[in-house]
C-alpha positions in Angstrom: -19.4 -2.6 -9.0 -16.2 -4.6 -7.9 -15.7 -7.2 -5.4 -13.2 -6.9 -2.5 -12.3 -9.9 -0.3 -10.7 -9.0 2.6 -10.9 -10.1 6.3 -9.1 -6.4 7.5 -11.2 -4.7 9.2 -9.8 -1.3 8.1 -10.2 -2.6 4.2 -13.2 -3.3 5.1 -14.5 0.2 6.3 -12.4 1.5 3.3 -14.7 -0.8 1.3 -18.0 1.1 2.6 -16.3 4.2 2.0 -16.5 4.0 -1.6 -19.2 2.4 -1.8 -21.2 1.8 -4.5 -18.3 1.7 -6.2 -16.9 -1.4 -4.9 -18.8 -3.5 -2.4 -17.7 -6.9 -0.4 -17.3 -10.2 -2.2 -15.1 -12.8 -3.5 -15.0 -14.4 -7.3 -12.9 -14.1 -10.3 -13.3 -10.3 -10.8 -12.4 -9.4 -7.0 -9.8 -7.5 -5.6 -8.0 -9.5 -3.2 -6.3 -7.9 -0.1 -3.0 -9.6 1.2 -1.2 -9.5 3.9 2.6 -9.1 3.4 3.9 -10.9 6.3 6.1 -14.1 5.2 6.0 -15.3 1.9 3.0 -12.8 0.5 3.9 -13.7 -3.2 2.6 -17.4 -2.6 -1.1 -16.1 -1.7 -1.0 -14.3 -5.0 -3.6 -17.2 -6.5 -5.7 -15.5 -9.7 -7.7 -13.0 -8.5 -8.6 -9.8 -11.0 -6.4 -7.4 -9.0 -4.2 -7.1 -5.7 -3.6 -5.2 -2.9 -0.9 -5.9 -0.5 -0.9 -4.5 2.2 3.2 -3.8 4.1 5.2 -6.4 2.5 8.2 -8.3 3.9 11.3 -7.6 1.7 11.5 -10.5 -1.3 14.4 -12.3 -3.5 14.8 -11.0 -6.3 13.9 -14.5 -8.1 10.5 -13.6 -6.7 10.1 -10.1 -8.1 11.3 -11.4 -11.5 8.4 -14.0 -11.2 6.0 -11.0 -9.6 6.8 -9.1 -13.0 4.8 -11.4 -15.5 1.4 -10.6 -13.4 -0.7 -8.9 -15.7 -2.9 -7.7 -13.3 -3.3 -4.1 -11.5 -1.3 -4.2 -7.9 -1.5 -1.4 -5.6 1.4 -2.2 -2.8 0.7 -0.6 0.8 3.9 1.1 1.8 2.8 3.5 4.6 5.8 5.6 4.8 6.0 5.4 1.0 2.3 6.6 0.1 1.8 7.5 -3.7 -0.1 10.9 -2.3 2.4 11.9 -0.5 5.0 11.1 -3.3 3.1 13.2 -5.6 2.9 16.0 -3.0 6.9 15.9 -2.8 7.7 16.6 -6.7 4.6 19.4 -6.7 7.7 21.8 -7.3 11.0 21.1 -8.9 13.7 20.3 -7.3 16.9 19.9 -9.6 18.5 18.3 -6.3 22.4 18.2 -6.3 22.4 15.6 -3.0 19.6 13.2 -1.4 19.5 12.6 2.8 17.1 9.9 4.6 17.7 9.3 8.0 15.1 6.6 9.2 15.2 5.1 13.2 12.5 2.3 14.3 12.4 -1.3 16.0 14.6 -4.3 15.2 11.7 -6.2 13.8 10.8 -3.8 11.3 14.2 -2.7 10.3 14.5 -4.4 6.8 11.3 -2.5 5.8 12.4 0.3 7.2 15.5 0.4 5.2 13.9 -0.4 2.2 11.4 2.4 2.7 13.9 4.8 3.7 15.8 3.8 0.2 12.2 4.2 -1.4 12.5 7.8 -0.5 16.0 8.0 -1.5 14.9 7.1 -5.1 11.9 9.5 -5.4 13.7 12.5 -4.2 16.4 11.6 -6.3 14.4 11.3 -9.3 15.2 7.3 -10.0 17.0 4.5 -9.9 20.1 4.4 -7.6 23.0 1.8 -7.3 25.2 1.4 -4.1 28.5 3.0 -3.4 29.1 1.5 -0.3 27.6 0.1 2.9 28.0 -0.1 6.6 26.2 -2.4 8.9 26.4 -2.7 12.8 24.0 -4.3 15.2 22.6 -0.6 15.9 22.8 1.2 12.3 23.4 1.0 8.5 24.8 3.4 6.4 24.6 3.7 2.6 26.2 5.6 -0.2 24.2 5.3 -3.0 24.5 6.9 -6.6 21.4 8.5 -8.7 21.1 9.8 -12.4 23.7 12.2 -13.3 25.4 11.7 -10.4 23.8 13.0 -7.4 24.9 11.4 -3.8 22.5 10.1 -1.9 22.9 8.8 1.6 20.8 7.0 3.9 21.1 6.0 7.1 19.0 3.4 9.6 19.6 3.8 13.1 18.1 0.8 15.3 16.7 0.9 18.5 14.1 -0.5 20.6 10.2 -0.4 20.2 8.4 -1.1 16.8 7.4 1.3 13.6 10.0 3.7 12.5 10.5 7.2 11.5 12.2 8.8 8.6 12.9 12.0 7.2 14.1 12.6 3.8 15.6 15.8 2.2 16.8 17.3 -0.9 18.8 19.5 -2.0 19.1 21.4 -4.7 17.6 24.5 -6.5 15.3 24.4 -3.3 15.3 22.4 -0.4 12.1 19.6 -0.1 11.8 17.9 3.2 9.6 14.4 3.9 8.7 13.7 7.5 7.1 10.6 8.3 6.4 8.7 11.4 4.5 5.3 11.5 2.9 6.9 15.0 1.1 9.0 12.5 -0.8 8.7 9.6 -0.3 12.2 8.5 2.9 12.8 6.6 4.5 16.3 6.5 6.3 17.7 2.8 7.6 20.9 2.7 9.5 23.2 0.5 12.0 25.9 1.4 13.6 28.7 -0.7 14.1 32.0 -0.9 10.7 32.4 -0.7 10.5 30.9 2.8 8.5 27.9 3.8 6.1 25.7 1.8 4.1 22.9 3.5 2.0 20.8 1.2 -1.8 20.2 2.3 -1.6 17.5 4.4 -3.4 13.7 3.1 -6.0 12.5 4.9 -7.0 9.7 3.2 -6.7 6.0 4.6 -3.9 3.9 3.0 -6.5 1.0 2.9 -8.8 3.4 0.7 -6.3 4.8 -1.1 -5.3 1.6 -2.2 -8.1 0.2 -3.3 -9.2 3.2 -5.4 -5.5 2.8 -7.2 -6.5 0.2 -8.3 -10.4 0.4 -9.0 -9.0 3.4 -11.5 -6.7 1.5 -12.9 -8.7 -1.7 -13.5 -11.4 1.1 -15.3 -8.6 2.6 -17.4 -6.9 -1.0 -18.2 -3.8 0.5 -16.8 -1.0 -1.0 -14.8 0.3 0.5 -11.6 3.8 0.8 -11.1 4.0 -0.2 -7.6 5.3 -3.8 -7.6 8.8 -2.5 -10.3 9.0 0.3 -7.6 9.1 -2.3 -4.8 11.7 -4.8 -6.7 14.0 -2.3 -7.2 14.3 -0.5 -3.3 14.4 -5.2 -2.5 17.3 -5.3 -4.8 18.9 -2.1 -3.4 18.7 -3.3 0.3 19.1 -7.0 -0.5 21.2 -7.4 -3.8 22.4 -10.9 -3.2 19.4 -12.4 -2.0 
């Protein structure tokens, strides 16, 4: 059984969830939940494993520290779920152009790019470099370039209010549309072709329990998640000078 300290309560009912697998407790061989408001790297203090839960965009110095961690870390992205990723490349997609539109609140909007850009690079199938940017007090605009080419644009409108929204389309050999709104815990996919319309089975699961079974399997398997690479490079997309 593994330890999870937390003092959130919706880790915590995620802990009693799955129980007896993991139970509540601190100690060498816990999981340690962090909040990622501010500098969340500095609470990273030598626990057995990590969750953090919405980070605030980081330097890259810090991400090139972040990389010698030999530990399993799950990072809580709502609007970038691993479920939900998963459920988007269900089908292939071969796309020929990549579109996120995200909107949301001025406090939020860095993370909302960054997610939005997150998205950008899944559908497009991996890393991306920039083309060329906007930025106005109300929007940002970005051409960005994936593998073999493909365009990809994404924009962030900003407006008043807090969370954000985005959706995220390919295109290509068939169309694959992401819908997700922070209002919501329910992300949409679907799939359009020929064949008409596809929407995925809807996840249900909590991001706090999702989370920590990540990385409960991975800490079984002695595997590494990929989350914390995944995160660095959307940082260094938004922020490259930082």
């Amino acid at each position: 059984m593994t330890g999870v300290w937390t003092d959130l309560p919706a880790y915590r009912a995620a802990v009693a969830e799955l129980a007896p697998r993991v139970r509540l407790g601190d100690g060498g061989e816990a999981i340690r939940v962090v909040g990622g408001r501010g500098a969340w790297w500095e609470r990273l203090d030598g626990a057995a494993a990590y969750v953090i839960d919405e980070p605030d965009p980081a330097p890259a110095a810090v991400h090139a520290r972040l990389a010698a961690l030999d530990v399993p870390i799950a990072v809580v992205r709502r609007r970038v779920r691993p479920d939900v990723v998963a459920e988007a490349g269900a089908e292939p997609v071969s796309p020929r152009h990549v579109v996120v539109d995200a909107w949301g609140g001025r406090t939020d909007a860095t993370a909302l790019l960054r997610d939005a850009v997150g998205w950008a690079r899944v559908l497009a199938g991996g890393p991306l470099s920039v083309s060329a940017r906007a930025d106005t007090a109300a929007a940002t605009t970005m051409a960005l370039r994936g593998r073999d080419g493909i365009g990809v644009s994404v924009t962030r409108a900003i407006g008043g209010g807090v969370g954000g929204a985005l959706v995220a389309s390919a295109l290509g050999s068939r169309r694959v549309e992401v819908r997700v709104d922070s209002a919501s815990p329910l992300a949409e996919v679907a799939f359009d072709d020929l064949e008409g319309r596809r929407v995925r089975p809807v996840r249900r699961e909590s991001a706090e329990r999702l989370a920590l079974r990540r990385v409960v399997d991975a800490q079984a398997a002695g595997a590494a998640l990929s989350d914390l690479r995944e995160l660095a490079a959307d940082d260094g997309i938004v922020q490259p000078d930082e």
